[in-house]
C-alpha positions in Angstrom: -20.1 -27.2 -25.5 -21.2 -23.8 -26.8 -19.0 -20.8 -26.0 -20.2 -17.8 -24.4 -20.0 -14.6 -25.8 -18.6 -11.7 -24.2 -22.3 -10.2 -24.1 -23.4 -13.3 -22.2 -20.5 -13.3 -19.8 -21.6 -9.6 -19.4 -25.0 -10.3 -18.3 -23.9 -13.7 -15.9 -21.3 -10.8 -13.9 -24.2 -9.1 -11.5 -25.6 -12.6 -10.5 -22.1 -13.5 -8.6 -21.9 -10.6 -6.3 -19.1 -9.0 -7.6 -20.0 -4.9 -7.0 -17.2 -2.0 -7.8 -15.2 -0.9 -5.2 -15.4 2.4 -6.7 -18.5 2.8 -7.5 -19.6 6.7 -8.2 -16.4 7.5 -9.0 -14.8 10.5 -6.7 -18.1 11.1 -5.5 -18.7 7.5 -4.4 -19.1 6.3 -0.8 -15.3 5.1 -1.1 -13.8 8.0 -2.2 -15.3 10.1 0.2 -14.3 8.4 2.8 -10.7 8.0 1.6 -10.7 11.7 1.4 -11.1 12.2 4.5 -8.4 10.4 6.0 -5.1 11.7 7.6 -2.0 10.4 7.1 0.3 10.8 10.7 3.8 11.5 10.0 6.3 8.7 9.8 10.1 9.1 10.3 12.9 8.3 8.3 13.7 8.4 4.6 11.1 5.0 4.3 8.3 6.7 6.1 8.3 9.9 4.2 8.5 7.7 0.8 5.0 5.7 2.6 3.8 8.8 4.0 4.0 10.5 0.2 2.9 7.2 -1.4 0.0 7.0 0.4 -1.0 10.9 0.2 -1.1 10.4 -3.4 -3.6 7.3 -3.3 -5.6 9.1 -0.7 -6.4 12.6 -2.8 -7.5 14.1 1.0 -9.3 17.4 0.6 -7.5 20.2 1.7 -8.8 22.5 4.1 -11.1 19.6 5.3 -11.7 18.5 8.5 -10.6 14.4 8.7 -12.7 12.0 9.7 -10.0 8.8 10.4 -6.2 9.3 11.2 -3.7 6.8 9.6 -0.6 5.4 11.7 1.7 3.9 10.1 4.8 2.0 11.7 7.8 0.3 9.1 10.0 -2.0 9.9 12.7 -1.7 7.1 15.6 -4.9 6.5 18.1 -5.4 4.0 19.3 -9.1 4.3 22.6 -10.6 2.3 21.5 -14.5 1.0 23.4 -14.9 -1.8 27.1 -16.0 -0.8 30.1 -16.9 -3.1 32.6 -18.7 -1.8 34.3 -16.0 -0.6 31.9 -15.1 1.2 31.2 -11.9 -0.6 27.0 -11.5 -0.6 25.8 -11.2 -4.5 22.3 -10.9 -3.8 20.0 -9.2 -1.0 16.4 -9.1 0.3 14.9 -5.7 1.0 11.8 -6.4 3.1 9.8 -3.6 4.0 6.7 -3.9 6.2 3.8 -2.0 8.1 2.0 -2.4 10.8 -0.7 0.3 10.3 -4.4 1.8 12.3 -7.2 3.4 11.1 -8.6 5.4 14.1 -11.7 7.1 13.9 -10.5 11.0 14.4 -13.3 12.4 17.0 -12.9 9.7 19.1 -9.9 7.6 18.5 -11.8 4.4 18.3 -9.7 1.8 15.9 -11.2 1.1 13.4 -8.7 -0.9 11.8 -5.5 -3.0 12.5 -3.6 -5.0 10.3 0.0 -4.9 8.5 1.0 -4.7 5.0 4.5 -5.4 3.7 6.6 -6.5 0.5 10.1 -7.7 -0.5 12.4 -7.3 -3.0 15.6 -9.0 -4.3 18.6 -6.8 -5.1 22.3 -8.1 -7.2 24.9 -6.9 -5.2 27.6 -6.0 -8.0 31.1 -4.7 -7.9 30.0 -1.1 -8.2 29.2 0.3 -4.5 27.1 3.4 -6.3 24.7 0.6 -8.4 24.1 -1.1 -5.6 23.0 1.7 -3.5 20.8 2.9 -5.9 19.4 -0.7 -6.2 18.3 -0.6 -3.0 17.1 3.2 -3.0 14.8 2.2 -6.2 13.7 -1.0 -4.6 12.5 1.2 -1.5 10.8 3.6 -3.6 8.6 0.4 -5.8 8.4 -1.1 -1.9 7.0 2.0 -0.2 4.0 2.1 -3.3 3.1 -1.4 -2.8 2.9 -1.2 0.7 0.9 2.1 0.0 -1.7 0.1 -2.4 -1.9 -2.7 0.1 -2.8 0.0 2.5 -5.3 1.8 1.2 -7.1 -1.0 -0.6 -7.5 -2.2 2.7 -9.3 0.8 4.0 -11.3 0.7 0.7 -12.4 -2.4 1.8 -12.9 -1.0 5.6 -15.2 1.7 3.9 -16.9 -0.4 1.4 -18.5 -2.3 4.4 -18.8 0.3 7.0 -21.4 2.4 4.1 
C-alpha cells in the first residue's frame, strides 16, 4: 500500500467535516461571542482561582455591554485513599467540580447547563508545609482545567448558535 503524503492528507482534511473552532481569529464568530460573556462572582479561595481562570480564557471587552452571564458553582473535596497500616493517609484525591450556566444577559434565558470537573492525586509526606502546598498547586492546575473544560464548552455553544 502506498503512503500518503502530508500534502495528500492535507487536501483529504476538508472532505471530513472537520472546521476550526476559531476560525477568524479574535474577530471570528467565537471569539466574539466569548467576549461578551460575564463571569458572576464565585466565593471562596477555589472560585476566585475559576473566576480568574476563566477571565483569562474569555479576553471580555472592557467597557462592553455582555451579552451571556456565566454562573459558576464548585464543589471542592480533598479525600485520604492511601492508608499505611497505621492508619496514617499517604495519598489524597483533590476533586474539584462545576456545575455551571450560560444565561443569555437581556433575558435570562439558559442557554446552557452542564458541569465540568477534574481530580488530582496528592502524597501526603511528613512535612505538614509540602503537603499544603500540594494541595494549593493541585487547586490552582484544577481550577484551569475546569476553566478550559468550561469555555470550550461555550465555544462549542457558540459555534452552533452562529
Amino acid at each position: 500500500m502506498k503512503r500518503l503524503t502530508p500534502l495528500a492528507l492535507a487536501l483529504l482534511l476538508p472532505g471530513c467535516g472537520l472546521q476550526p473552532l476559531y476560525s477568524g481569529g479574535s474577530g471570528g464568530d467565537v471569539a466574539q461571542a466569548l467576549a461578551g460573556v460575564e463571569v458572576a462572582p464565585i466565593p471562596g479561595k477555589n472560585g476566585w482561582l475559576v473566576a480568574n481562570a476563566l477571565k483569562d480564557r474569555i479576553a471580555a471587552i472592557p467597557g462592553a455591554k455582555p451579552r451571556y452571564q456565566l454562573s459558576v458553582e464548585l464543589d471542592d473535596k480533598i479525600e485520604g485513599f492511601g492508608i499505611r497500616r497505621d492508619d496514617a493517609i499517604t495519598r489524597e484525591r483533590r476533586t474539584l467540580r462545576a456545575r455551571y450556566q450560560l444565561k443569555d444577559a437581556a433575558n435570562g434565558t439558559v442557554l446552557v447547563d452542564a458541569t465540568a470537573g477534574s481530580d488530582a492525586g496528592i502524597d501526603v509526606v511528613q512535612s505538614e508545609y509540602a503537603t499544603i502546598a500540594a494541595e494549593n498547586t493541585a487547586l490552582e492546575r484544577l481550577a484551569g482545567e475546569v476553566a478550559d473544560q468550561i469555555v470550550a464548552r461555550i465555544a462549542l455553544y457558540a459555534k452552533r448558535t452562529q
